[in-house]
N, C-alpha and C positions, 0 to 999 in steps of 0.2 A: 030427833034422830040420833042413836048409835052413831056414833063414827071410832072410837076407841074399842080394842079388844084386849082384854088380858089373857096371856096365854098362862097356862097353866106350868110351871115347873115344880121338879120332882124335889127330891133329896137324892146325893150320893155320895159315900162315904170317900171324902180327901186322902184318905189313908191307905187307897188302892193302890198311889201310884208312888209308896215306897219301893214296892220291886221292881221300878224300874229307874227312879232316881236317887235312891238310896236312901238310908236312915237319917243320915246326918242331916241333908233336905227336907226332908218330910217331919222331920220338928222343930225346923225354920219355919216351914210354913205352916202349923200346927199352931206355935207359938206368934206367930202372927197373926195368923186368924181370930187368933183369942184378943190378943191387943184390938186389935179392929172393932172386936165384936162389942166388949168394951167400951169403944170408941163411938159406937153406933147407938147403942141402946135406946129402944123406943123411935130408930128411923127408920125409913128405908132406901133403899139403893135404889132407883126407878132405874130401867134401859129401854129407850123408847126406836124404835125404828120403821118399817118399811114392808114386812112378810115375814108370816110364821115359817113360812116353807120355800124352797130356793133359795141359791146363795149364801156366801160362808158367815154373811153377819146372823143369819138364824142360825146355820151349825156352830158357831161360837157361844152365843148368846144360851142353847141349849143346854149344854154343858157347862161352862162358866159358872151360872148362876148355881145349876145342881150344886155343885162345891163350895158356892160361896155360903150357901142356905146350909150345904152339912155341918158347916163349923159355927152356926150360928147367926147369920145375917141375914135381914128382912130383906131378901132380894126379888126383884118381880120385875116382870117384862111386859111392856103393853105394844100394841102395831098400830099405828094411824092408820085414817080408811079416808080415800080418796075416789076419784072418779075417772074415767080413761084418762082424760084432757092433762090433770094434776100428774098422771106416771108418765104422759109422754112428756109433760116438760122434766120432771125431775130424771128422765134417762136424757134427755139432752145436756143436763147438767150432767149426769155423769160422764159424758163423753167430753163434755166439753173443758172437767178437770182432767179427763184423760189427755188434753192436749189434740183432741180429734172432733170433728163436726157432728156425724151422728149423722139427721137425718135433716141436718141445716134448717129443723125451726128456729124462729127468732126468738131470744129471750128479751123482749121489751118489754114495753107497760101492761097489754093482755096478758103477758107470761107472768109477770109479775104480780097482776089482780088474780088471775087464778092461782095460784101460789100461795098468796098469803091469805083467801076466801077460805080454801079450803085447812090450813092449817090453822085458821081463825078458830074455825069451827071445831076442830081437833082441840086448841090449846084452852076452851073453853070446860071443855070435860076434863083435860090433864088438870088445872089448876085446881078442880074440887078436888082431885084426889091427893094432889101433892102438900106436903107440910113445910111450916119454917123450917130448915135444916136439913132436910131431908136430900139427898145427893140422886141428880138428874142427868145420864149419860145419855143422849141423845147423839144417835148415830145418822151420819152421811148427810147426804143436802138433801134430805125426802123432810127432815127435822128439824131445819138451821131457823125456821120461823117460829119454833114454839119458844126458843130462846129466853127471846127479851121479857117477857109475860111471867115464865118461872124465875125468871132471877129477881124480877120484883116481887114476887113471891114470897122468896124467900129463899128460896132453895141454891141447893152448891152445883151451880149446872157445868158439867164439861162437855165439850162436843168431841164426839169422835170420828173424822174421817178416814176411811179405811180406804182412801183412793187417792190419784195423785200421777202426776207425771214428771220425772226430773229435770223436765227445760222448761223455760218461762213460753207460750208463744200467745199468739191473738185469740186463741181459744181459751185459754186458760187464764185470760184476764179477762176475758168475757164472762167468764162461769165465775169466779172469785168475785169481780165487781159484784152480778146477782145476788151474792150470800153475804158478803161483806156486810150491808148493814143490818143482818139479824146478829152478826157476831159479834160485836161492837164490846157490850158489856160482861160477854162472856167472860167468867176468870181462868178455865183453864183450855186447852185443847190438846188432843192426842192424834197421832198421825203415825203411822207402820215406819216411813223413814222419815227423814230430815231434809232430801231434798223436796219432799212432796209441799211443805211446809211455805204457804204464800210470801210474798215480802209485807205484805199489810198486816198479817199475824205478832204480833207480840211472841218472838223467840222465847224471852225467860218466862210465858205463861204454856209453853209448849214442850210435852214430852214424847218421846218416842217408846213405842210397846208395839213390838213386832208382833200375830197375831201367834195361834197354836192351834195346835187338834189334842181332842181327845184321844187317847191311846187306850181307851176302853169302850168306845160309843159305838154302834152296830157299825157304823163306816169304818173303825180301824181296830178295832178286834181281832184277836187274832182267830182262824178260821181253819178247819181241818181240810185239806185238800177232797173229801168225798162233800164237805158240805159248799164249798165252791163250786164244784163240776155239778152237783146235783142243783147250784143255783141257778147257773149260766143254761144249763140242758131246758128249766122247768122257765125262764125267761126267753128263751127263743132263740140265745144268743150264741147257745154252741146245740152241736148236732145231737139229739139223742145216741141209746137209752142214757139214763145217768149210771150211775155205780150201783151198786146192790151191797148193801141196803141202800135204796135214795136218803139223805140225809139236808133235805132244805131251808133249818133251822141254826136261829141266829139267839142274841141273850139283846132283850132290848132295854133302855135307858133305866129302867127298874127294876132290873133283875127277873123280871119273868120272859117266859121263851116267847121263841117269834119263829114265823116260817114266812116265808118267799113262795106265793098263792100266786100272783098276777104274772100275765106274759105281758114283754115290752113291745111298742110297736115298730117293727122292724121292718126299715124297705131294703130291701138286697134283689140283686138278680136271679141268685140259684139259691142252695141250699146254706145253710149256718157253718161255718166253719165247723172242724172237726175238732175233739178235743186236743186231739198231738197240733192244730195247724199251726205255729209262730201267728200272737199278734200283739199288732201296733195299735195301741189304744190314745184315746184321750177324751177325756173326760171333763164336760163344759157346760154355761150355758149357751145357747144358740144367739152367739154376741159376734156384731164384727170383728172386736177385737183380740177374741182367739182365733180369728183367720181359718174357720173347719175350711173352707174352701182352699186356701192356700196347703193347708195338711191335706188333699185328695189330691192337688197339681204336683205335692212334692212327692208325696206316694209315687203317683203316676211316673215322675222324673227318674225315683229311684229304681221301678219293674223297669225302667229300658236301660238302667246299667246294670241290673243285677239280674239278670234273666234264668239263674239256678232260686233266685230267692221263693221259696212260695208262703212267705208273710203277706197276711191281709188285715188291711184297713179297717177300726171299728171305731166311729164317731158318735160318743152317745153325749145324752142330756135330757135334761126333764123333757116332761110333756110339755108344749107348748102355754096347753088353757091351764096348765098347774104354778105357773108363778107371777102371782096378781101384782107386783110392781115394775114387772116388764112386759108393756106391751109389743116392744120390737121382737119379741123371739119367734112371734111365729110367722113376720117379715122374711126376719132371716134364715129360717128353716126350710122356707119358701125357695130361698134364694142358693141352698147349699142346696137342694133336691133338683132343682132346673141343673146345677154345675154338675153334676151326679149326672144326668141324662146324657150329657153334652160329652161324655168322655168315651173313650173307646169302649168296646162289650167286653174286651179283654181285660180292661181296668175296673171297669165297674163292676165285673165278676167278683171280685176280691175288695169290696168296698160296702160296707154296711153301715146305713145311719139310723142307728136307733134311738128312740124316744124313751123316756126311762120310766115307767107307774111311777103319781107322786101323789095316792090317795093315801096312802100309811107311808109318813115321813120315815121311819121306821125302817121299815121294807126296801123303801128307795134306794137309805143307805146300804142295808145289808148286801143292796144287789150290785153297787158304785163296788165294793170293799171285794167282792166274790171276783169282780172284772180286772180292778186293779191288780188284786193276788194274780189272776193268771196271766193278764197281760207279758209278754217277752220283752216289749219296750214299752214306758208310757214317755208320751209327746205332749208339751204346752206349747204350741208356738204361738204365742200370743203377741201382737202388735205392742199393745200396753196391758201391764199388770198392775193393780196394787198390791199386791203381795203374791198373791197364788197360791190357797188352800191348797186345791188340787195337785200341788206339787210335794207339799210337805207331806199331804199322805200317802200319794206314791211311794214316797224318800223311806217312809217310817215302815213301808211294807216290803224294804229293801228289791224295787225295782229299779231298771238302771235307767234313766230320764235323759230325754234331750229338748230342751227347751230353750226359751228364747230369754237371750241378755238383758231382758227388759224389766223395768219396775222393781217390787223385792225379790224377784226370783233369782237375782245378781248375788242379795246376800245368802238364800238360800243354800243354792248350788254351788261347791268350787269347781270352776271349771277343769274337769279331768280328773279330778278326788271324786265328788260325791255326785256324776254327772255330767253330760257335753253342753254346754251350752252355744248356742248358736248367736254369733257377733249382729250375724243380718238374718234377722228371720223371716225376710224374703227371699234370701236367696234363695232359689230351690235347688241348687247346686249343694252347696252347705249342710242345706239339709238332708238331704240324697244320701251326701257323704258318711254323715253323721250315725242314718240310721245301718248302714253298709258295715261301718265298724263296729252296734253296739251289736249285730244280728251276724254278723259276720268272729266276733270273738265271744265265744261264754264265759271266759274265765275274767276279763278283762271286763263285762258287763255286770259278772259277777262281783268280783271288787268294786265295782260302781255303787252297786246295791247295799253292798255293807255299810260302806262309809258312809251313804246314806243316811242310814237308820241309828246309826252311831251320834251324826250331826243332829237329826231332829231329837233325838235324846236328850242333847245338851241344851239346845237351845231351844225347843219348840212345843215344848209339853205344855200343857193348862198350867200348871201349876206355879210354873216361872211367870205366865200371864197374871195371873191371879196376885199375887207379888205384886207388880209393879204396880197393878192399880192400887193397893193395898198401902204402898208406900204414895203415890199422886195422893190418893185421900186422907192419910194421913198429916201430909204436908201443906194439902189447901186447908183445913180445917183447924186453924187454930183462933 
């Protein structure tokens, strides 16, 4: 049996994203590349994870590699293939590095035999294709057992966790015990911050590499205001007709066009907002811990102090059955549509939870990037983050954000420069307040948005990503 896929990536030329980081950058990294490649010859980069589709370790990993291959490195991405049983314990594990319970399965000895049964079988096909030397980036806890296997191997394995919570508590030594002993003889590890980073981790084998977005991938592209309004119109999500000419068309990851064909599936009460209506977006998967439920009570909180406001609510995310290593999403979608029913008709008037098409990864994004552009506010309130793509692309499409103090979104965002950030993103008070000021001032929303876009400039583009794994590999490799 299959259980390994290789996914396919492209080429794209490194050299796009001089006009946006300058010359002097882009032959830093030019000339780096080359050293690497150099450095590499006759290997290859393996990046092993979880799903080709959903979630920001496929949007990175899409991109990344495209860049890494244009300058010359044998870069390649495979997904391990599992069974329900194996993705409900590895989201327990995630929740349970998030410092939160999940759905309070036990990670014991059963969690354990299916665990490492199933990545047995996966690390059995990884090892025929990997080489002495060859460099193994295994990402998050779906991977921490093909570990030990490649490093006897042969290979230069690091792992990547892209998640994490900044206080130690019973959950998060529960989840760390579990992994602990595939990571043992790992040599390196990467982690978005420093507090995420366990105490049983070896600090001087541990680097920090905050993640990035592409600034040219159909998600963050930039997009003529008739081809947004003609997206949102042709997806369900704002009211017809669109603009004349309709223009539904994006540039996808290889340079040839693309167009936005599929409507999302949208539950609402009445009609689709208008294209003038203010809205409040955020954009998610269907996870406790962006709390969609909590953004519909804080909505709700904010229409009984702002009674001139007429901003509505738009909660989107994948389709449920479209991302095969989360099976709680369509628990929780379950559980945001009951909360949805349960609110007044007043509120729920003005409250839209859409599900996103996720058959053309492609399309998906183009339609995230068309929301984000029109969006008036976008909103993360997330309980825990590990980073939060979703914020960095907002930031880069100079929208004005209010999000929650949590996880990387701390370094993201300064609060009141490039963004509000919310101290308690419970409170619904706070948050009320929050979105009062950013809907309440344009000019002051505006400056939000700039600096924004300014901040993700400096610090969040691929290319600065690209970098630092470039110098990790060069530095474990001697």
């Amino acid at each position: 049996m299959v259980h390994l896929t290789e996914v396919q990536v492209g080429v794209l030329p490194l050299k796009r994203f001089a006009k946006v980081i300058g010359r002097e950058q882009m032959r830093e990294a030019l000339k780096t590349g080359a050293k690497l490649r150099r450095r590499l010859a006759g290997r290859v980069v393996w990046n092993v994870n979880s799903t080709a589709v959903g979630g920001g370790v496929a949007e990175l990993l899409q991109s990344l590699l495209c860049y890494a291959r244009s300058v010359g490195i044998d870069a390649r991405w495979v997904v391990i293939r599992g069974q329900l049983e194996f993705f409900k314990i590895t989201k327990r594990l995630h929740h349970a590095l998030h410092g939160a319970t999940g759905d309070g399965t036990e990670l014991g000895e059963r969690e354990r035999q299916i665990y490492e049964e199933t990545l047995r079988e996966n690390t059995l096909e990884m090892a025929s294709l990997v080489r002495p030397g060859d460099i193994v980036l295994l990402h998050d806890p779906q991977t921490a057992a093909l570990a030990p296997e490649l490093v006897r191997a042969g290979a230069l394995v690091i792992w990547r966790c892209h998640i994490g919570y900044d206080a130690s508590n019973e959950e998060t030594e529960r989840g760390w015990a579990f992994l602990a002993p595939y990571l043992e003889d790992v040599p390196a590890f990467v982690f978005s911050r420093s507090a995420y980073v366990p105490e049983y981790c070896d600090h001087g084998k541990t680097t920090i590499i905050e993640p990035s977005i592409d600034a040219f991938s159909p998600k963050n592209q930039e997009l003529p205001e008739a081809a947004v309004h003609t997206i949102l119109v042709q997806t369900g999500l704002v009211d017809g007709p669109p603009p004349s000419p309709p223009n539904p068309s994006f540039t996808r990851e290889d340079g040839s066009p693309g167009r936005v064909t599929r409507r999302a599936d949208v539950i609402r009460l009445g009609r689709a907002p208008s294209w003038d209506t203010p809205l409040i977006v955020q954009v998610s998967r269907w996870d406790p811990l962006k709390d969609p439920i909590g953004v519909m009570r804080g909505f709700a909180a904010w229409m009984q102090g702002d009674s001139k406001g007429s901003a509505e609510l738009l909660l989107a995310g994948p389709e449920v059955s479209g991302v095969t290593d989360d099976p709680e999403g369509a628990i929780i979608f379950a559980q945001v549509e009951k909360a949805w029913r349960e609110l007044p008709d007043a509120v729920r008037d003005r409250i839209h939870l859409v599900s996103l098409p996720t058959a053309d990864v492609a399309e998906n994004a183009a339609i995230v990037n068309a929301l984000q552009r029109h969006a008036t506010v976008v909103v993360q309130k997330s309980l825990r983050e590990g980073f939060g793509l979703t914020v960095t692309e907002a930031m880069w499409k100079s929208r004005p954000l209010l999000a929650s103090a949590v996880g990387g979104i701390q370094e993201q965002i300064e609060d009141g420069v490039s963004g509000i950030l919310l101290k308690d993103p419970t409170n619904v008070e706070e948050f009320s307040h929050g979105l009062s000021r950013l809907l309440g001032d344009a000019s002051y929303a505006r400056r939000l948005g700039e600096a924004a876009r300014e901040r993700v400039r400096e610090r969040y583009l691929g290319v600065r990503h690209l970098l630092a794994y470039a110098r990790l590999i060069e530095a474990l490799d001697r």
